[in-house]
N, C-alpha and C positions, 0 to 999 in steps of 0.2 A: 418312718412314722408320719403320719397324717394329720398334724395338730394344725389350730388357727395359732393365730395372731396372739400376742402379748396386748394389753393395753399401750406399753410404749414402743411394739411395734406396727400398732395400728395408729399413734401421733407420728412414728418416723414417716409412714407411708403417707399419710396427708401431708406432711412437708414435702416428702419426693414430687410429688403432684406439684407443688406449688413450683418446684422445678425446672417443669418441666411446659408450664401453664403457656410458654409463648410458641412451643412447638405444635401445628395441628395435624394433628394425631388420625390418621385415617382407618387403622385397624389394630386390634391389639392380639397380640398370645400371654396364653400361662400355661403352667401344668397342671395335671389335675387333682395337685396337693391344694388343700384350700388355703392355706396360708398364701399363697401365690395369688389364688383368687380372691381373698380378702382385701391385698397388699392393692391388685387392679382395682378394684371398688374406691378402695381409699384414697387412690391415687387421680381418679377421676371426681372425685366429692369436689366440687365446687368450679371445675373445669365448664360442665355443663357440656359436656361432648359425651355425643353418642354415637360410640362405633362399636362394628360387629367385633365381636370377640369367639374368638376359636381356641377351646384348648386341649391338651393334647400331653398322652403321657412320655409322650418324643423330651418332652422338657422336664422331666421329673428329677426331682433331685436326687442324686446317687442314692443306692443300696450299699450299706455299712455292712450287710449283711450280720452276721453274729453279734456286731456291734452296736447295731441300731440302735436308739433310745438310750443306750447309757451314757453318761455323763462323762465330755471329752476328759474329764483332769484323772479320773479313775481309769481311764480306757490309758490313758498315758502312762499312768505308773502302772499298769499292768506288764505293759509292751516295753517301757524304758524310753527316753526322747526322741534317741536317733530312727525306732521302727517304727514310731507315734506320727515321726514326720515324714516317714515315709508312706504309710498308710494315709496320711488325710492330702498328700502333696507330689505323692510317686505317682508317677503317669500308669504303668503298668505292674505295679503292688500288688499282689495278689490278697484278696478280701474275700473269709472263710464265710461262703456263701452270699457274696455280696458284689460287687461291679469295682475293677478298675476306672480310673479316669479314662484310660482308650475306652476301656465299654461304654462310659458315660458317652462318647467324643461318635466312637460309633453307631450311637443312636439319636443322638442330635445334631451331626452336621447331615446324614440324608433330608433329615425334617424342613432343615433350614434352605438347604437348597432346591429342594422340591416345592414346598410352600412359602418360605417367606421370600426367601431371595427373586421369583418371578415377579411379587408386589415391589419387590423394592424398586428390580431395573423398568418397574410402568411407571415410579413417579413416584411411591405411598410413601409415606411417615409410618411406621412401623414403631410401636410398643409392646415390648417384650418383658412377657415378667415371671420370673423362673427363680431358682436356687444359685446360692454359690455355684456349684458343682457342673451345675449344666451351663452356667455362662462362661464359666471357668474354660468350659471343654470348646465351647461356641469360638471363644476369644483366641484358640488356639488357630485357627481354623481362617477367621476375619483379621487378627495381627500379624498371620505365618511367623508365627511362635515354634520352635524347635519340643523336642520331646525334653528336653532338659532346664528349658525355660519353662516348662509349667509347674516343679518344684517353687518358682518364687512369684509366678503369679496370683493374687488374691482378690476375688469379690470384694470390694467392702461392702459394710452395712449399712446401709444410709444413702449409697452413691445412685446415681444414676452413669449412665454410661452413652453417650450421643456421637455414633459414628456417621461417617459421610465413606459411603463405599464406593469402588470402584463396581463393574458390571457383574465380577466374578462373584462379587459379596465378599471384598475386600480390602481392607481400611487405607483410605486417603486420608483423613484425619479426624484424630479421635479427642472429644471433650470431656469431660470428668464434671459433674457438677455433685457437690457433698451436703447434706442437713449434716451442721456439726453436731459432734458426736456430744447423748447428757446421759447421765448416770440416772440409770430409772430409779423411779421409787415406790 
């Protein structure tokens, strides 16, 4: 589903920026869900950087397929806990019309190493702004994350994520910066 931004996910996104405001920033990606393009906008409001941006459905966020749009708490008691979690968490789950995590993983680590990873080993700073699902899948790939380690891997909301990679596009060490977490209203 292709929706924007919440009101208080366009305040999380101006905070992520704030972030992020000492790192400069030489090109940016998203996908081509607007929410992702909203989150980049918002993310550079008051930065006063202008860099090119390219985006690209290589980053989109997974297909639910049959599940799309509906509401994760009903989708749960549909299925029962344990296939709830294995549907939003199992690497290769099978999703009635819809993409595995491999599928995710298989259409974002080409992108990443074809286009982003040459910027990286010239030197750029690199901002990337996607979905759970697709960083999820990326993360596998920059951590050498096991197929069984992605069951407890998770996005947060709010985080930003500031790797320093090796040539392969491969994490030498990774920082976590978070906008603590408020209850919208």
């Amino acid at each position: 589903m292709n929706v924007g931004l919440t009101n208080y996910g366009f305040e999380m996104s101006k905070e992520m920026g704030e972030l992020i405001k000492d790192l400069p920033v030489d090109q940016a990606f998203a996908s081509t869900q607007i929410r992702s393009v909203e989150t980049l906008f918002c993310m550079q409001e008051g930065k006063c950087i202008d860099v090119p941006i390219t985006r690209s459905a290589a980053l989109n966020e997974r297909d639910y397929g049959i599940y799309t749009g509906k509401n994760k708490f009903e989708v749960e008691k549909l299925l029962g806990e344990e296939e709830f979690d294995k549907l939003r968490r199992g690497w290769d789950y099978p999703v009635p019309d819809g993409e595995t995590l491999k599928m995710v993983y298989e259409r974002v680590l080409p992108y990443y190493l074809n286009t982003i990873l040459p910027l990286l080993r010239n030197g750029k700073t690199i901002l990337l702004v996607a979905h759970g699902n697709s960083i999820r899948a990326l993360m596998k790939y920059i951590e050498k994350l096991s197929e069984d380690d992605m069951m407890h891997v998770e996005m947060l909301f709010g985080a930003v994520v500031i790797y320093e990679l090796d040539n392969e596009g491969q994490m030498l060490h990774k920082e976590v910066r978070e906008v603590p977490p408020q209850v919208p209203v």
